[in-house]
Jmol script that loads the backbone (N, CA, C; Angstrom):
load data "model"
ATOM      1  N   UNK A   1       0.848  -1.173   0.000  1.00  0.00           N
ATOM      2  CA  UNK A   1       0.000   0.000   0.000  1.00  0.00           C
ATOM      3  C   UNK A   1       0.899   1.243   0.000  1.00  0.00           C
ATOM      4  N   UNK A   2       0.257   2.302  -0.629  1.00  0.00           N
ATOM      5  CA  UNK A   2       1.451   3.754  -0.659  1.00  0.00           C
ATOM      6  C   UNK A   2       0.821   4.635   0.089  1.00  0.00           C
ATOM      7  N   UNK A   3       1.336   5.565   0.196  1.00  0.00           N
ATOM      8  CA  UNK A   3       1.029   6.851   0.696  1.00  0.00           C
ATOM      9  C   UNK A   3      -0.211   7.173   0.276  1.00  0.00           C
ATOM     10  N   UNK A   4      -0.251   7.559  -0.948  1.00  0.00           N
ATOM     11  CA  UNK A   4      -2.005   7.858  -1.448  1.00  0.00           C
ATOM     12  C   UNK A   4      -3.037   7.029  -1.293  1.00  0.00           C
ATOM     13  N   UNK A   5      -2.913   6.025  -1.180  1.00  0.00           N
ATOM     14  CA  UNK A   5      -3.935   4.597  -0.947  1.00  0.00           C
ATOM     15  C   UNK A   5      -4.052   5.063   0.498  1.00  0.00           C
ATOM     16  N   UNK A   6      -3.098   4.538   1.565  1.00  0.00           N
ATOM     17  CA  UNK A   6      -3.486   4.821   2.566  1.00  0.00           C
ATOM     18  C   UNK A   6      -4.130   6.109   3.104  1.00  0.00           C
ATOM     19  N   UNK A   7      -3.717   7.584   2.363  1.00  0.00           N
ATOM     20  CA  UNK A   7      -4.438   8.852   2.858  1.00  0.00           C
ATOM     21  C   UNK A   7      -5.642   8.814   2.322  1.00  0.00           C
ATOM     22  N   UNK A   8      -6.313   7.929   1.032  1.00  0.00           N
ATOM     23  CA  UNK A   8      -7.622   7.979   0.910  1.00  0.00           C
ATOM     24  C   UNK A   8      -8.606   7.210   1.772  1.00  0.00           C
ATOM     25  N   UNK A   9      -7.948   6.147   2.458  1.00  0.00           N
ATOM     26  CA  UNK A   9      -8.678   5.531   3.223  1.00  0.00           C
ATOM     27  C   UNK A   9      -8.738   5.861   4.563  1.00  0.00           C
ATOM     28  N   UNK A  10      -7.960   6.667   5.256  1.00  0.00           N
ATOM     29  CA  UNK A  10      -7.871   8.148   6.383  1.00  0.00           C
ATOM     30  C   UNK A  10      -8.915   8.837   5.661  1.00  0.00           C
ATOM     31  N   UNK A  11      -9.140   9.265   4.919  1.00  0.00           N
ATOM     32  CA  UNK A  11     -10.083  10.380   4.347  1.00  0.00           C
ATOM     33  C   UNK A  11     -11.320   9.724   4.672  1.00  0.00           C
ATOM     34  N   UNK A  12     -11.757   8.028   4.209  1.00  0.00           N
ATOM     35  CA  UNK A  12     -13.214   8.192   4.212  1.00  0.00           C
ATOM     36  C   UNK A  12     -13.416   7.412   6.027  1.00  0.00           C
ATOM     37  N   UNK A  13     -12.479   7.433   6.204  1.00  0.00           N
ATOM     38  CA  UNK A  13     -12.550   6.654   7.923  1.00  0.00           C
ATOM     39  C   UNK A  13     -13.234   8.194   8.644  1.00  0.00           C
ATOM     40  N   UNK A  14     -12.501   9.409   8.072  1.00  0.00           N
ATOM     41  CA  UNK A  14     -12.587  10.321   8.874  1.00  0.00           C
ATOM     42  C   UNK A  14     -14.006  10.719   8.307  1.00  0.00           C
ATOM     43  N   UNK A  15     -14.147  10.995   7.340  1.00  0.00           N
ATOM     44  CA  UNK A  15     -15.781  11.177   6.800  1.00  0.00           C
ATOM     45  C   UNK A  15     -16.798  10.197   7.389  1.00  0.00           C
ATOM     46  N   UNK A  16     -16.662   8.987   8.020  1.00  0.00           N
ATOM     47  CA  UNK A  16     -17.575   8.050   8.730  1.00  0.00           C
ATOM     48  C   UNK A  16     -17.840   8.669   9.821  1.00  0.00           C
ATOM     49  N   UNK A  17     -16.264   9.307  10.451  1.00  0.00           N
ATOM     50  CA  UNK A  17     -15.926   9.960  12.135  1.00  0.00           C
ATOM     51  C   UNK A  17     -17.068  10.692  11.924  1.00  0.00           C
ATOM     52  N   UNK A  18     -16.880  11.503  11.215  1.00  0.00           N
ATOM     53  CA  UNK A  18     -17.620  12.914  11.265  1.00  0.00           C
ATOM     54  C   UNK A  18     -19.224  12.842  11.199  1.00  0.00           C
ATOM     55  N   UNK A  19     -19.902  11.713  10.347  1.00  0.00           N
ATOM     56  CA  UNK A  19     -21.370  11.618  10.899  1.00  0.00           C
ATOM     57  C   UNK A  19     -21.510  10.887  11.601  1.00  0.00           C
ATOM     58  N   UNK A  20     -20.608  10.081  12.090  1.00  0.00           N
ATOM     59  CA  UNK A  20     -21.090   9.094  13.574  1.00  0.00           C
ATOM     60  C   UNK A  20     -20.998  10.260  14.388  1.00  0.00           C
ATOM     61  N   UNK A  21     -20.368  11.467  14.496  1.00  0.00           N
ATOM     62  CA  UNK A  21     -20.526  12.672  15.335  1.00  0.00           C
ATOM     63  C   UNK A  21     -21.814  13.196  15.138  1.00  0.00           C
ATOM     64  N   UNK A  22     -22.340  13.255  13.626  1.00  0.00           N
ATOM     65  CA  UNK A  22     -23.232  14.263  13.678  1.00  0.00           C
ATOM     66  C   UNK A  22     -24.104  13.616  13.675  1.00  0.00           C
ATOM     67  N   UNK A  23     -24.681  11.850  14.113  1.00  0.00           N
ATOM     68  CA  UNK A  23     -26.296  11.197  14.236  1.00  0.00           C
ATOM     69  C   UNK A  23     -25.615  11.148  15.771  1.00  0.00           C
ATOM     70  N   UNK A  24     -24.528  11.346  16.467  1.00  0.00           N
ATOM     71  CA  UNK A  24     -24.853  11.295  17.811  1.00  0.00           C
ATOM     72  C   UNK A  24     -25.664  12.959  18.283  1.00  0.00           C
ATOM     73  N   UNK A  25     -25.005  14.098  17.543  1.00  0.00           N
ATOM     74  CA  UNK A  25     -25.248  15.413  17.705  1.00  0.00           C
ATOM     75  C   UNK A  25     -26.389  15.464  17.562  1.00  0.00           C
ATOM     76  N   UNK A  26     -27.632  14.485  16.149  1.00  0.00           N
ATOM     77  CA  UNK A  26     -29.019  14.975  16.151  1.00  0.00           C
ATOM     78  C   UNK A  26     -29.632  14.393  17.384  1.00  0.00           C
ATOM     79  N   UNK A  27     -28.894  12.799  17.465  1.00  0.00           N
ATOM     80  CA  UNK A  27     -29.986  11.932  18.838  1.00  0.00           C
ATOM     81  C   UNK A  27     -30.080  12.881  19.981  1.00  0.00           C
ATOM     82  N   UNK A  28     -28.534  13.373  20.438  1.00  0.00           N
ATOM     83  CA  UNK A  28     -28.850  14.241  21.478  1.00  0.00           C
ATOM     84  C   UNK A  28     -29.772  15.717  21.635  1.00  0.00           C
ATOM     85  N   UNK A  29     -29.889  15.863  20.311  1.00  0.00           N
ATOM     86  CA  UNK A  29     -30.450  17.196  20.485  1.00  0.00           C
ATOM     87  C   UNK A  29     -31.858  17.047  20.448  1.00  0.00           C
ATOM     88  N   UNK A  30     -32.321  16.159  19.468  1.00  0.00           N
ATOM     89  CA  UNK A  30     -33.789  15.677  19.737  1.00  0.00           C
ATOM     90  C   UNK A  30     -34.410  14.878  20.783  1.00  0.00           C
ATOM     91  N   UNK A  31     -33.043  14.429  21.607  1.00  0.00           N
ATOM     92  CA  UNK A  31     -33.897  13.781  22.594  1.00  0.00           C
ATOM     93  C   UNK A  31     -34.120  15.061  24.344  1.00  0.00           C
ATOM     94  N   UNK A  32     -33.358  15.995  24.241  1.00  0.00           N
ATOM     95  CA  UNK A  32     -33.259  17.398  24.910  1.00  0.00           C
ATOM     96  C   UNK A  32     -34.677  17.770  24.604  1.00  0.00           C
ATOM     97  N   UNK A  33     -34.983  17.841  23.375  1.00  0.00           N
ATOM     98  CA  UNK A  33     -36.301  18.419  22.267  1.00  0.00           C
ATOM     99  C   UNK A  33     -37.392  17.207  23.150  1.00  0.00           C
ATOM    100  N   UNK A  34     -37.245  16.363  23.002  1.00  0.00           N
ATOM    101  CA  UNK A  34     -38.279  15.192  23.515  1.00  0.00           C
ATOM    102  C   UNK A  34     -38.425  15.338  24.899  1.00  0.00           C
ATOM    103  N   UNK A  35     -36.934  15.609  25.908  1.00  0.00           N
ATOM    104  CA  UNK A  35     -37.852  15.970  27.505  1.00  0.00           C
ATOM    105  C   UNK A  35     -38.119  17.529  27.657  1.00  0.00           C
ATOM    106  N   UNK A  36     -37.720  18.349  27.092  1.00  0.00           N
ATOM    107  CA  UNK A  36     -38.477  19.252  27.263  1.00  0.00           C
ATOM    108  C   UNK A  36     -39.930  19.688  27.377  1.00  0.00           C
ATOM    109  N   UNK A  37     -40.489  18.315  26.410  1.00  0.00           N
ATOM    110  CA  UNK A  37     -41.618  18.449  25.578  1.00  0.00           C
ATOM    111  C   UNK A  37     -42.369  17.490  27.287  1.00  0.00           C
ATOM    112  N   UNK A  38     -41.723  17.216  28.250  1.00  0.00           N
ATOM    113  CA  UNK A  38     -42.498  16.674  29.354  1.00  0.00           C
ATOM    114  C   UNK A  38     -43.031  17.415  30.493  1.00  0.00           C
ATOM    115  N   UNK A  39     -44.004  16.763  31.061  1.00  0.00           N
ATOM    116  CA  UNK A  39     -44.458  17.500  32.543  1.00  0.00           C
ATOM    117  C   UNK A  39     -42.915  18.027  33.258  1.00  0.00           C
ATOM    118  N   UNK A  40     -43.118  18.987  34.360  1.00  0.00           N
ATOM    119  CA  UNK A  40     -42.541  19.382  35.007  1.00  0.00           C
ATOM    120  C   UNK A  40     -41.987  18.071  36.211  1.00  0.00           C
ATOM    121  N   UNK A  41     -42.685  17.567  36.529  1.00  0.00           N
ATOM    122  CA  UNK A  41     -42.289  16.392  37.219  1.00  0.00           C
ATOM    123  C   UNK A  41     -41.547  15.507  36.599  1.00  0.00           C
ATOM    124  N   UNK A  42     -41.932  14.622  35.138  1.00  0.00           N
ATOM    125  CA  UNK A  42     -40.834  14.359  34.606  1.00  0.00           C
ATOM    126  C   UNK A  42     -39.377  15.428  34.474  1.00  0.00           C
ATOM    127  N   UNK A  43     -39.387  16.243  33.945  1.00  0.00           N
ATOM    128  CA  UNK A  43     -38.426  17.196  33.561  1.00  0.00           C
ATOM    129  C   UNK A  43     -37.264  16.794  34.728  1.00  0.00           C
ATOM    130  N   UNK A  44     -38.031  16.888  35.325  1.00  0.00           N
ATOM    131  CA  UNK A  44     -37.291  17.196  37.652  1.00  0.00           C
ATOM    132  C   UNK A  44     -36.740  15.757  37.235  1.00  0.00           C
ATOM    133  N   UNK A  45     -37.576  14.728  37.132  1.00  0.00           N
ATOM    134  CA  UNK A  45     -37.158  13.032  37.211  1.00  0.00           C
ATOM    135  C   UNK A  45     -35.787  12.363  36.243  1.00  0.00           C
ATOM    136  N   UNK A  46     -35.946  13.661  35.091  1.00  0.00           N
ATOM    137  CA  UNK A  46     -34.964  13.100  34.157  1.00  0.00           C
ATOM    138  C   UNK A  46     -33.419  14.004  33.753  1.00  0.00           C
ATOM    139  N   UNK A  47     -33.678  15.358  35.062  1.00  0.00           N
ATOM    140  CA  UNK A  47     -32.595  16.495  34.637  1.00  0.00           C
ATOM    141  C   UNK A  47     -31.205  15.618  34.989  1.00  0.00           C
ATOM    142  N   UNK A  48     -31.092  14.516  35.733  1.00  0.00           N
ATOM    143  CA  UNK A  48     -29.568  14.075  35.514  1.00  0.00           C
ATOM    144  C   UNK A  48     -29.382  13.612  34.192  1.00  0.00           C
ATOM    145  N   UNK A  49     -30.360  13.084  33.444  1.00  0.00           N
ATOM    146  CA  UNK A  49     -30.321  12.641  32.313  1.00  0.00           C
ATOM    147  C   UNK A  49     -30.055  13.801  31.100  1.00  0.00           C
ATOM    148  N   UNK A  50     -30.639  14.401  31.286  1.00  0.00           N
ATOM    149  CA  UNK A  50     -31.110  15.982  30.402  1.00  0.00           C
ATOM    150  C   UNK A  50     -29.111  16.536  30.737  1.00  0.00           C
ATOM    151  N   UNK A  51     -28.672  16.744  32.099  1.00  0.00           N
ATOM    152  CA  UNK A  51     -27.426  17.380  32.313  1.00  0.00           C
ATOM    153  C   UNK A  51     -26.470  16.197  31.207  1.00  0.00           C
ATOM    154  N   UNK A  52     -26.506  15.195  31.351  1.00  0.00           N
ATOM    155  CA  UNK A  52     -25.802  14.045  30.747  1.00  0.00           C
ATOM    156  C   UNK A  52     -25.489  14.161  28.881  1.00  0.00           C
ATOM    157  N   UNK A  53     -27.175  14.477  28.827  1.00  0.00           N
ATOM    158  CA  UNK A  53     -27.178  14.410  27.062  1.00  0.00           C
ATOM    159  C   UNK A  53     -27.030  16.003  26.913  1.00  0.00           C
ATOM    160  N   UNK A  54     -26.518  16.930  27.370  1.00  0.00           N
ATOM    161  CA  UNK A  54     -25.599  18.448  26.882  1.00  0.00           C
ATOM    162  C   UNK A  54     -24.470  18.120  27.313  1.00  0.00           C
ATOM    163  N   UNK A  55     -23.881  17.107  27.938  1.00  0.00           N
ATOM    164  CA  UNK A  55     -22.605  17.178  28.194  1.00  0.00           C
ATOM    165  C   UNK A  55     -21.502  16.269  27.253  1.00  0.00           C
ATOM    166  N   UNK A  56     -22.829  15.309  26.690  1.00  0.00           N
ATOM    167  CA  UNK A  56     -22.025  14.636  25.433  1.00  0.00           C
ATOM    168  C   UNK A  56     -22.332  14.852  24.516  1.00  0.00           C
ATOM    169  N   UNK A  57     -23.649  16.183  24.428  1.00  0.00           N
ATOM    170  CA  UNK A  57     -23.662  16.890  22.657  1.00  0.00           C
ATOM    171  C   UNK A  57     -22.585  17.981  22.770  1.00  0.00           C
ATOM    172  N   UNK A  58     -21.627  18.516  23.954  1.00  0.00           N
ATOM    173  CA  UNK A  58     -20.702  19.366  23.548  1.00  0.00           C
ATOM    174  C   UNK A  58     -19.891  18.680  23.874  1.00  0.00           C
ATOM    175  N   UNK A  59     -19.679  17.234  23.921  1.00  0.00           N
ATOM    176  CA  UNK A  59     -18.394  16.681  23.513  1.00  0.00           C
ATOM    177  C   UNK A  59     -18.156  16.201  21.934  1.00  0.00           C
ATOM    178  N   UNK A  60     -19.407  16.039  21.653  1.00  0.00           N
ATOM    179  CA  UNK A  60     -19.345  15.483  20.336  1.00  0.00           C
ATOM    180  C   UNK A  60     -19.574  17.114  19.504  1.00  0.00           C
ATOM    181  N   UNK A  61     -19.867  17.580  19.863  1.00  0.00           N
ATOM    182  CA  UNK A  61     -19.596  18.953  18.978  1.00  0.00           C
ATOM    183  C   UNK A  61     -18.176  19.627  18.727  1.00  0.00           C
ATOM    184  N   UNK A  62     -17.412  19.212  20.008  1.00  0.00           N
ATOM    185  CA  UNK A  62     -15.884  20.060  19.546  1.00  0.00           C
ATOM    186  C   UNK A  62     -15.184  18.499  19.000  1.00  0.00           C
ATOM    187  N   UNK A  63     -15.386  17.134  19.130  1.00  0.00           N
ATOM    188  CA  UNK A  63     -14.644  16.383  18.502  1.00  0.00           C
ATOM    189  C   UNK A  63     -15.110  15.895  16.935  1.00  0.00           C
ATOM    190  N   UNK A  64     -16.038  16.348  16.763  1.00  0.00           N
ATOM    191  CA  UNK A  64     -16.660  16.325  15.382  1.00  0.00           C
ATOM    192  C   UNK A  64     -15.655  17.705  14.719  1.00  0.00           C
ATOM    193  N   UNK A  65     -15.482  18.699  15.478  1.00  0.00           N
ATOM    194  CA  UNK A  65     -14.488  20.033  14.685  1.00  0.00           C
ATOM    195  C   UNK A  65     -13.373  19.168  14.912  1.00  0.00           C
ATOM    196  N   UNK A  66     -12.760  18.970  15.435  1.00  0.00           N
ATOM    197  CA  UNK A  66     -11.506  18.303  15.627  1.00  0.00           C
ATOM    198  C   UNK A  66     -11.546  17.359  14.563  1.00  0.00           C
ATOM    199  N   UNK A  67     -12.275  16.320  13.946  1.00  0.00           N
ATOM    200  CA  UNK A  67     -12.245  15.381  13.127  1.00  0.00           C
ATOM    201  C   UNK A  67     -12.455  16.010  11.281  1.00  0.00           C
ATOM    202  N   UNK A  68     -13.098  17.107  11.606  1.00  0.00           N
ATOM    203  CA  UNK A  68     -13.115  17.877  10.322  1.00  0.00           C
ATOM    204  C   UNK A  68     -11.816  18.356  10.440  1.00  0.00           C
ATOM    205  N   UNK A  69     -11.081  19.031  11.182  1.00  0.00           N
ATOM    206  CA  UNK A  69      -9.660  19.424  11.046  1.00  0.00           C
ATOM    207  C   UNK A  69      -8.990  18.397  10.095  1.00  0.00           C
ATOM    208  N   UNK A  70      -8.715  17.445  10.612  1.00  0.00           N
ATOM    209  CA  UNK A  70      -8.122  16.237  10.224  1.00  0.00           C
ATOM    210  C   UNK A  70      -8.572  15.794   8.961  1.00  0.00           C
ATOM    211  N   UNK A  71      -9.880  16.107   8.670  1.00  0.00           N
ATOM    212  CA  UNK A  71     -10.454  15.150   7.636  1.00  0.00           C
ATOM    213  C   UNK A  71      -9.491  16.609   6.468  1.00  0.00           C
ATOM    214  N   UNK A  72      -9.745  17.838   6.700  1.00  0.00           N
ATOM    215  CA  UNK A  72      -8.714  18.723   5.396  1.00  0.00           C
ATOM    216  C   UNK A  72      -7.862  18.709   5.346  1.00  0.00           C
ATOM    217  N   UNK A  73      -6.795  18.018   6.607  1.00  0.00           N
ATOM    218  CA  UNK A  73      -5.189  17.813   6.380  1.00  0.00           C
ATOM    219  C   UNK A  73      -5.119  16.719   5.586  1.00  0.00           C
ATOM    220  N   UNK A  74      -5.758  15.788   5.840  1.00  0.00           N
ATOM    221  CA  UNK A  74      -5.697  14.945   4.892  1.00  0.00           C
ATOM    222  C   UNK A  74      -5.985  14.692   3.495  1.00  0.00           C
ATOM    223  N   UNK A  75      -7.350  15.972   3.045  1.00  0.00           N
ATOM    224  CA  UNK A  75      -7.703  16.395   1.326  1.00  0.00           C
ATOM    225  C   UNK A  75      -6.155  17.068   1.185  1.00  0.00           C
ATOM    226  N   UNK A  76      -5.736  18.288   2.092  1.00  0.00           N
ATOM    227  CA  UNK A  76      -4.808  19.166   1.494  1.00  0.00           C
ATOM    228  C   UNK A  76      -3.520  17.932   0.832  1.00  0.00           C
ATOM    229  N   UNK A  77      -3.560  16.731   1.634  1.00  0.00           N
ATOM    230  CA  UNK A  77      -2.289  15.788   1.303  1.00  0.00           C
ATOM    231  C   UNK A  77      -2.371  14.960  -0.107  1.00  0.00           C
ATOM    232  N   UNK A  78      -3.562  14.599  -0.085  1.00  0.00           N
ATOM    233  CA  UNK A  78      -4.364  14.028  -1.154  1.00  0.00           C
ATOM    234  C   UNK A  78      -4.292  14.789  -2.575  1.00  0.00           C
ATOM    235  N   UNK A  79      -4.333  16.156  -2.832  1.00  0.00           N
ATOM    236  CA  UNK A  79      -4.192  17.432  -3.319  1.00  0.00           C
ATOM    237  C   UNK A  79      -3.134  17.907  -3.872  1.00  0.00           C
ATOM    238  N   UNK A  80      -2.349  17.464  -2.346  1.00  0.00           N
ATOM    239  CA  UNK A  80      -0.714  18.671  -3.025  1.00  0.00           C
ATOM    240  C   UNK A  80       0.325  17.550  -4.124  1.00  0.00           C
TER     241      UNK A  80
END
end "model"
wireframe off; spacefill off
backbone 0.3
color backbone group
């Protein structure tokens, strides 16, 4: 395998990265959208849950940028 073989297959590994980031980014955000949408008593019953799913949609939000970083070092290599 060469250099270019292997940076195209970095390229689409990282393009997989990047929407396994962004169907974790919609689940979490629609499911925020889904307890909101509950009684106040639920709301109360599920806010450790609710604190949980913003704390891994802004993890998956700065490592999804981080994986796009990567995914253009690797076009720019592909490129030059």
């Amino acid at each position: 395998m060469n250099k270019h073989e292997i940076l195209e297959e970095a390229l689409v590994a990282r393009e997989q990265e990047i929407m396994g980031y962004q169907i974790n980014i919609d689940n979490y955000t629609i499911a925020l959208e889904e307890i909101s949408k509950l009684s106040v008593e639920e709301k109360a019953e599920l806010s450790g849950f609710a604190d949980q799913l913003r704390t891994l949609l802004s993890s998956e939000k700065l490592e999804q940028k981080k994986a796009k970083i990567m995914f253009a070092v690797i076009q720019r290599q592909l490129n030059a």
